[in-house]
OpenMM code with the backbone's topology and positions (N, CA, C; nanometers):
from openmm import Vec3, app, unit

residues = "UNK UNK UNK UNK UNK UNK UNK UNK UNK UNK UNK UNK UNK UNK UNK UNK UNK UNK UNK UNK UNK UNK UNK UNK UNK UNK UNK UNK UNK UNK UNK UNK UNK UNK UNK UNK UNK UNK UNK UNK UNK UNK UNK UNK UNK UNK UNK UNK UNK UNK UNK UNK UNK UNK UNK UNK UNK UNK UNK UNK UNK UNK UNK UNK UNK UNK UNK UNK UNK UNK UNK UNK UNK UNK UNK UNK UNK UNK UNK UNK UNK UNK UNK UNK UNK UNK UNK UNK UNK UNK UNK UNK UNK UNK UNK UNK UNK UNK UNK UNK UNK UNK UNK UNK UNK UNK UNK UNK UNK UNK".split()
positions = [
    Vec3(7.5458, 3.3915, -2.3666),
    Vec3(7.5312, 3.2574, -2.4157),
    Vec3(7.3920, 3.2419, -2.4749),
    Vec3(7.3883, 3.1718, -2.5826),
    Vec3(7.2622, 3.1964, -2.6754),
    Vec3(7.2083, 3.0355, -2.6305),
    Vec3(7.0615, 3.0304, -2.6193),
    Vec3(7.0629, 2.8458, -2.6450),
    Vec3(6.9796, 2.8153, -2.7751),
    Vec3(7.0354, 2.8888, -2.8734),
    Vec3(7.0059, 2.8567, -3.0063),
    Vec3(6.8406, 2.8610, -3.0072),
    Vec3(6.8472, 2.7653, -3.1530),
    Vec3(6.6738, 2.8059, -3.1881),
    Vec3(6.5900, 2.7117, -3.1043),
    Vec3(6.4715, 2.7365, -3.0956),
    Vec3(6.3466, 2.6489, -3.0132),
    Vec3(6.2831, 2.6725, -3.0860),
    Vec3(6.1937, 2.5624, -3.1145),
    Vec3(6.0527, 2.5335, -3.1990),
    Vec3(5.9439, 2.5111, -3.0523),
    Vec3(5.8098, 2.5391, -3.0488),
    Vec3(5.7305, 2.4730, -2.9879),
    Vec3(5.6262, 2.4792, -3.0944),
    Vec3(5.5702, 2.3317, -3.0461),
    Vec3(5.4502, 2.3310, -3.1438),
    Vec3(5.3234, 2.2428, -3.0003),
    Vec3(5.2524, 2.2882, -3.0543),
    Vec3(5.0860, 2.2426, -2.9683),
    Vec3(5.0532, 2.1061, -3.0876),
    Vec3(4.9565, 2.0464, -2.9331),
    Vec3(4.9379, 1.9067, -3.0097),
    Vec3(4.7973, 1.8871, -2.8993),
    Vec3(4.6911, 1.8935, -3.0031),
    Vec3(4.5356, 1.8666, -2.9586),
    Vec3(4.5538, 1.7223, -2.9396),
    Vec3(4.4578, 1.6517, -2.8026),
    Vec3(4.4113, 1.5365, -2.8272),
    Vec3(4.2615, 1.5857, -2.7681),
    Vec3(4.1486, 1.5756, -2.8776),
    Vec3(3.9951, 1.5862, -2.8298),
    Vec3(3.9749, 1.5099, -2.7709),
    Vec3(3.8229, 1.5729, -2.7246),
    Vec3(3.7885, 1.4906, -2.5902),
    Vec3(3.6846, 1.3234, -2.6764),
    Vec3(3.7504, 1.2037, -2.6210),
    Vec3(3.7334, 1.1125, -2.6564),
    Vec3(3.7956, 1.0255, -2.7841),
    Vec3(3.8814, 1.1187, -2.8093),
    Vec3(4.0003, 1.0797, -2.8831),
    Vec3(4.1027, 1.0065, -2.7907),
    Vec3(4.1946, 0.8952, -2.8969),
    Vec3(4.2885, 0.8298, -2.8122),
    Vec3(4.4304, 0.8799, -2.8721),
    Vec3(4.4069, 0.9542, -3.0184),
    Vec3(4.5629, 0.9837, -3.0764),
    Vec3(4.5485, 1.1141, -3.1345),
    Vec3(4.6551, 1.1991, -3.1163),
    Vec3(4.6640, 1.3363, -3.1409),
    Vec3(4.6919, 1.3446, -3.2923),
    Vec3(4.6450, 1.4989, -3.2882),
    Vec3(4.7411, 1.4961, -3.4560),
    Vec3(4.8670, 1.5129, -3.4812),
    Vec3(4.8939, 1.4467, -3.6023),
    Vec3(5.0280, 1.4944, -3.6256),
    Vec3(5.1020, 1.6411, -3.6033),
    Vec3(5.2408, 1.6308, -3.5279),
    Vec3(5.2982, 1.7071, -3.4876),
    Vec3(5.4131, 1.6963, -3.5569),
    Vec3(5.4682, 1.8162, -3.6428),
    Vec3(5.5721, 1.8140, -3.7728),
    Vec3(5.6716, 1.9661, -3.7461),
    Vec3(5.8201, 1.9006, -3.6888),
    Vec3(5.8568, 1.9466, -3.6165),
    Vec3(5.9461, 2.0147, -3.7730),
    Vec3(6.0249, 2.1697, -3.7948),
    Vec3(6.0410, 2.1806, -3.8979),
    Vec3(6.2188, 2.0814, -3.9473),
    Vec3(6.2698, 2.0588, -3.8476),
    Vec3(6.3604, 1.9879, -3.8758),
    Vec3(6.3974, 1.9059, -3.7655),
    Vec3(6.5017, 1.7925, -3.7625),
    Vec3(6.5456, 1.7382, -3.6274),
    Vec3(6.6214, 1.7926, -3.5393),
    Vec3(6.5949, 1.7766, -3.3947),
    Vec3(6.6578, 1.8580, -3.3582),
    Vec3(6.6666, 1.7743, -3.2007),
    Vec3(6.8448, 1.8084, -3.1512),
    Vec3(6.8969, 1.7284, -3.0267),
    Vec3(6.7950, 1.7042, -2.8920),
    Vec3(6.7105, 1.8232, -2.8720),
    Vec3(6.5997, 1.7924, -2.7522),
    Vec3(6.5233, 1.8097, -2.7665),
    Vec3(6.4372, 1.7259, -2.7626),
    Vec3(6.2683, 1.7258, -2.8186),
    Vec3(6.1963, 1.6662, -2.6554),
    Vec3(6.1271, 1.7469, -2.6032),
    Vec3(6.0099, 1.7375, -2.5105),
    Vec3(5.8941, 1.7071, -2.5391),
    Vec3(5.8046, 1.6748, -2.4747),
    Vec3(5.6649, 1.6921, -2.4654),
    Vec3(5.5858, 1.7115, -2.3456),
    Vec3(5.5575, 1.8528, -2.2973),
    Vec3(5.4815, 1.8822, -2.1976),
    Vec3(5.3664, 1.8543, -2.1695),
    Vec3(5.3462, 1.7876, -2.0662),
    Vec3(5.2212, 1.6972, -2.0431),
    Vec3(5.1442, 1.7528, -1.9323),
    Vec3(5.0578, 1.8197, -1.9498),
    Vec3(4.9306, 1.8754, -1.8837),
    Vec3(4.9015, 1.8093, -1.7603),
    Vec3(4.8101, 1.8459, -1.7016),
    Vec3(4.7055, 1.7777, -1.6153),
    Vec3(4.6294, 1.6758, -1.6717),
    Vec3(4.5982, 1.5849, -1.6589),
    Vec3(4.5254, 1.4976, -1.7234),
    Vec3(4.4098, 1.4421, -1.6515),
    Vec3(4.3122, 1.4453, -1.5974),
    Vec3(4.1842, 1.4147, -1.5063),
    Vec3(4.1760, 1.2236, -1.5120),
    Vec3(4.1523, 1.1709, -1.6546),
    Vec3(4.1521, 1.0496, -1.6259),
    Vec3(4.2626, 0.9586, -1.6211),
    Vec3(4.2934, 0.8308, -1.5608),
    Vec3(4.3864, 0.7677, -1.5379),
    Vec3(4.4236, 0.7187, -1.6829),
    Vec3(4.5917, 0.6755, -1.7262),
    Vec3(4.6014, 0.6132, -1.8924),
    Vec3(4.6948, 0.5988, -1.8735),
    Vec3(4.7914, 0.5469, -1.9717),
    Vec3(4.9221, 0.5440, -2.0051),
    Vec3(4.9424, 0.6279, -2.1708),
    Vec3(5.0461, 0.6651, -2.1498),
    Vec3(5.0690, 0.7544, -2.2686),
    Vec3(5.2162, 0.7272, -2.3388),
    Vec3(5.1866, 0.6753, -2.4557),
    Vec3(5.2791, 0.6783, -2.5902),
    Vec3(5.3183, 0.7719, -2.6764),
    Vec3(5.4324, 0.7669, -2.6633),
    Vec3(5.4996, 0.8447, -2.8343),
    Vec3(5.5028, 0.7760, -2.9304),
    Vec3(5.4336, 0.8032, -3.0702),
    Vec3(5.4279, 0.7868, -3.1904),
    Vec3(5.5574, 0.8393, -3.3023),
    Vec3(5.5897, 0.7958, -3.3803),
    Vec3(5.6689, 0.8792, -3.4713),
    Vec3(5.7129, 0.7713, -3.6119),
    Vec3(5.7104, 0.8911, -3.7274),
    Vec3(5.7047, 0.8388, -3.8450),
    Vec3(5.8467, 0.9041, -3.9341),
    Vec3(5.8667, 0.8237, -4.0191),
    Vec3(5.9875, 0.8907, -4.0687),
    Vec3(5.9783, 1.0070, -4.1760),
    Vec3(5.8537, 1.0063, -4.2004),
    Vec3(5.8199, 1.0865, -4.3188),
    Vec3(5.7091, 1.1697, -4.3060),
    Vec3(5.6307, 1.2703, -4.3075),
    Vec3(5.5296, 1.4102, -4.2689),
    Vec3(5.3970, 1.2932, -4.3397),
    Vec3(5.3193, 1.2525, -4.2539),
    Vec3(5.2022, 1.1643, -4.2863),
    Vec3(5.2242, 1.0212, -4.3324),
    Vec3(5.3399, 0.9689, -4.3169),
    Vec3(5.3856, 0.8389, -4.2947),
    Vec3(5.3049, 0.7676, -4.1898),
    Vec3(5.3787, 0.6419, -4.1880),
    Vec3(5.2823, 0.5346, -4.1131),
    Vec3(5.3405, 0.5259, -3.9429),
    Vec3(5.2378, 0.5680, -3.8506),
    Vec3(5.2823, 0.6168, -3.7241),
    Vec3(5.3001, 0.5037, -3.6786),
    Vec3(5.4096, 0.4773, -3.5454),
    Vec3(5.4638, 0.3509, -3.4521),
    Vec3(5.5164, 0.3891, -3.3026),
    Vec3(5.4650, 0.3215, -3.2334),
    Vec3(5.5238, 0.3843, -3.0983),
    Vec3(5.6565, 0.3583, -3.0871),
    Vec3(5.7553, 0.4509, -3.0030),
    Vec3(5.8717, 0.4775, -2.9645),
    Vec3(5.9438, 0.3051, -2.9083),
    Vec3(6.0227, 0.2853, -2.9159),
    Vec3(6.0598, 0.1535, -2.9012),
    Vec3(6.2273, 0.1647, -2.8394),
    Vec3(6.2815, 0.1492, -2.7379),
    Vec3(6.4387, 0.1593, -2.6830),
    Vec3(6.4968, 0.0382, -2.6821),
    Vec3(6.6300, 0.0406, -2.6438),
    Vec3(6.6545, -0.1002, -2.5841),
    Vec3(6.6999, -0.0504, -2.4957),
    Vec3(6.6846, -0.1419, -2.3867),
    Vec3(6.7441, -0.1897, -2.2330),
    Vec3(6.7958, -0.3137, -2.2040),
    Vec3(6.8994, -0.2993, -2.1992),
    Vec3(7.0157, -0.4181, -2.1557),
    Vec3(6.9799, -0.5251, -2.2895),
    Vec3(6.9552, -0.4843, -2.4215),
    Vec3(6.9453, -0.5512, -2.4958),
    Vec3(6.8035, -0.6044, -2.5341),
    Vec3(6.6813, -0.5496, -2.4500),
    Vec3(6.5571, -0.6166, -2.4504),
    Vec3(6.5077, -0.4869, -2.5282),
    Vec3(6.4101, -0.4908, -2.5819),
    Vec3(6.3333, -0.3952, -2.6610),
    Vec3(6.2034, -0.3429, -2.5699),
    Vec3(6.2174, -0.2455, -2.5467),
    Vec3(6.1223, -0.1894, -2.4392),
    Vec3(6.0371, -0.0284, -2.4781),
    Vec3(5.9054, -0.0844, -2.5122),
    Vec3(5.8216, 0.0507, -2.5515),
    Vec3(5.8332, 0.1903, -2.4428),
    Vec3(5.8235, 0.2604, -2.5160),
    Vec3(5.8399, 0.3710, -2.4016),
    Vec3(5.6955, 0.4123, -2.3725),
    Vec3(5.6342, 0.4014, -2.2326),
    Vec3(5.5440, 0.4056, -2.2040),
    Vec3(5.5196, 0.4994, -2.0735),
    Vec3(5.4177, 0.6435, -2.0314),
    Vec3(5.4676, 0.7105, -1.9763),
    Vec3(5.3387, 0.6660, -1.8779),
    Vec3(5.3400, 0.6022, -1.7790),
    Vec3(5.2027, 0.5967, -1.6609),
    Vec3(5.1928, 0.6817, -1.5949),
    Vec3(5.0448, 0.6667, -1.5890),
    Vec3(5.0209, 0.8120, -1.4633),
    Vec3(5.0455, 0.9880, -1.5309),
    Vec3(5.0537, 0.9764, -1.6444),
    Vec3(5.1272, 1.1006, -1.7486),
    Vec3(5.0246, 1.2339, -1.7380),
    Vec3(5.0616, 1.2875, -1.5886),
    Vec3(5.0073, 1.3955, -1.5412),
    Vec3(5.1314, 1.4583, -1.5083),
    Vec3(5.1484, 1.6267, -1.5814),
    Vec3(5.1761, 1.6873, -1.5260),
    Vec3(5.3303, 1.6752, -1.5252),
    Vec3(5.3751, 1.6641, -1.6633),
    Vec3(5.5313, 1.5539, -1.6584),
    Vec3(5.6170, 1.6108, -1.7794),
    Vec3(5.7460, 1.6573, -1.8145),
    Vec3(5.7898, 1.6943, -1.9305),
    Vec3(5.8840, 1.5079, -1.9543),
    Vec3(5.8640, 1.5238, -2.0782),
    Vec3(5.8889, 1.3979, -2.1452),
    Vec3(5.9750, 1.4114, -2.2398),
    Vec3(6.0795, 1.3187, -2.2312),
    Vec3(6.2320, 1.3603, -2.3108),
    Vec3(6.2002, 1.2473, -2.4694),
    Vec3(6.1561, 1.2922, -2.5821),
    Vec3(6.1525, 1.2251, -2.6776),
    Vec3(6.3101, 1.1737, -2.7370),
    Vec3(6.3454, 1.0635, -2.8001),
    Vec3(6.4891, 1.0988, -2.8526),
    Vec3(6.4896, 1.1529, -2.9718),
    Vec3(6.6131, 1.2077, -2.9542),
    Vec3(6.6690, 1.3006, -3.0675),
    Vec3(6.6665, 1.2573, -3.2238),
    Vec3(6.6211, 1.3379, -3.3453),
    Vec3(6.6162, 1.3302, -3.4583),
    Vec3(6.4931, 1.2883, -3.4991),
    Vec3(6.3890, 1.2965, -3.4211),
    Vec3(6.2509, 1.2396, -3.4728),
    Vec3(6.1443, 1.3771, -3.5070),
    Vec3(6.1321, 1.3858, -3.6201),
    Vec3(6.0189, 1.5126, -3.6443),
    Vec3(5.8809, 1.5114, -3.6564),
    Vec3(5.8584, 1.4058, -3.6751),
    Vec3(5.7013, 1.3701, -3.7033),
    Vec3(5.6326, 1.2969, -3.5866),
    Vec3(5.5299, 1.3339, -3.5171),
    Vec3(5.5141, 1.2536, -3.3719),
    Vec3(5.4243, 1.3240, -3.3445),
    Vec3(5.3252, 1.1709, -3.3202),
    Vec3(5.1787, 1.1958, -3.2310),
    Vec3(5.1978, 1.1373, -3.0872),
    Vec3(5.0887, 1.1707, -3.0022),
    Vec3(5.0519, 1.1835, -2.9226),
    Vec3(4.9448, 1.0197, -2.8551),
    Vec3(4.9800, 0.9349, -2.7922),
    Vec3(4.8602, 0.7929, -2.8039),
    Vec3(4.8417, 0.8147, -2.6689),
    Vec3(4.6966, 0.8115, -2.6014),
    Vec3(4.6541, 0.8008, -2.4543),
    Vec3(4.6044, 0.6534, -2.4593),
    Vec3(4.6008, 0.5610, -2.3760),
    Vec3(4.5471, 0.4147, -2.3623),
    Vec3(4.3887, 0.4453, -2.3303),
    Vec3(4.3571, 0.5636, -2.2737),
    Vec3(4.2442, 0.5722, -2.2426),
    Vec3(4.1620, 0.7472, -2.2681),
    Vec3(4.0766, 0.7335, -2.3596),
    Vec3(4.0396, 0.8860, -2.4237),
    Vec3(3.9678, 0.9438, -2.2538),
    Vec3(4.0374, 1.1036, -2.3030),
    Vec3(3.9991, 1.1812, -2.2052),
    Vec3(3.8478, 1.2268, -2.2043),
    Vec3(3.7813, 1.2422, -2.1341),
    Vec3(3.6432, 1.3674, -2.0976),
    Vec3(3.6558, 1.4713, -2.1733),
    Vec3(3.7669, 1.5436, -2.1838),
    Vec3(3.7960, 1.6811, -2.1936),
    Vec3(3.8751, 1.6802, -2.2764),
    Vec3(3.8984, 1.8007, -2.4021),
    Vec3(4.0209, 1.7699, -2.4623),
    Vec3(4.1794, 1.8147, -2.4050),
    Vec3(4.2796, 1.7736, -2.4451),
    Vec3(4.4181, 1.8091, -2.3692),
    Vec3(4.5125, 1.8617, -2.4508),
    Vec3(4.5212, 1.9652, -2.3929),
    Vec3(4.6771, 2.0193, -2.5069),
    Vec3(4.8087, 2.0054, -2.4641),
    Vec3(4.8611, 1.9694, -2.5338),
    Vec3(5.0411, 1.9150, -2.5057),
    Vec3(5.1237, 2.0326, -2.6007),
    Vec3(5.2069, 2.0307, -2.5703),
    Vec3(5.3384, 2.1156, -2.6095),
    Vec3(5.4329, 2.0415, -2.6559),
    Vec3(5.5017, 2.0187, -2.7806),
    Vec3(5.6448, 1.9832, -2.8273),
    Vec3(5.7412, 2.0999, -2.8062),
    Vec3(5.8082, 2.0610, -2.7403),
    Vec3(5.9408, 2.1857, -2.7405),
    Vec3(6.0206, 2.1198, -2.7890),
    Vec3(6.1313, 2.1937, -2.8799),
    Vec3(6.2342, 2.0950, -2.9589),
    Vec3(6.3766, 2.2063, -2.9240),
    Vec3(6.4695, 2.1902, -2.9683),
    Vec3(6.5607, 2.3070, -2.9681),
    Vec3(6.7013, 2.2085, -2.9734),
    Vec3(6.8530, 2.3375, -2.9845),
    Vec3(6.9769, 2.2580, -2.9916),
    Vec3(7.0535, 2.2823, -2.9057),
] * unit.nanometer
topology = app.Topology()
chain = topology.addChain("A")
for resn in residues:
    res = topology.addResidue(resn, chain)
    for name in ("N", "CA", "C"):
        topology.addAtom(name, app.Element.getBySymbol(name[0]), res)
């Protein structure tokens, strides 16, 4: 049993930075992650995503029971994070810049 193709791509956030760079996934694809490190200072952490490769970035937005609810990850130490499906372009937002810089992982695959 094959589990088809996987992309991973790395995604810098420097130290005292609050938003990563763009992360440009080569196509859409059904499971998209984001592996989330250790993180030393306390924050909340957002997904960004644009429809177009340097388009205008917006955080992730769901509904729940009909209410519109940002997706917001607290405490985002140490956590794989289920992006939804078909989004290729996507940064990285911390509420609060790190000390240190942090590297994250996109894993995508079908």
């Amino acid at each position: 049993m094959s589990l088809g193709h996987v992309e991973v791509k790395g995604a810098t956030l420097a130290s005292a930075a609050t938003l990563s760079a763009e992360v440009n996934l080569t196509k859409a694809y059904r499971d998209v992650f984001v592996e989330v490190p250790t993180i030393a200072s306390a924050s909340t952490m957002y997904i960004q995503a644009a429809s177009e490769l340097g388009g205008t970035f917006r955080r992730i937005v769901e509904l729940a029971a009909g209410v519109e609810v940002e997706v917001e990850i607290t405490s985002p130490s140490n956590k794989m994070v289920r992006i939804p499906a078909g989004l290729r372009n996507l940064k990285i937002e911390l509420t609060s810049a790190p000390s240190a810089a942090v590297e994250f992982k996109v894993i995508a695959g079908n």
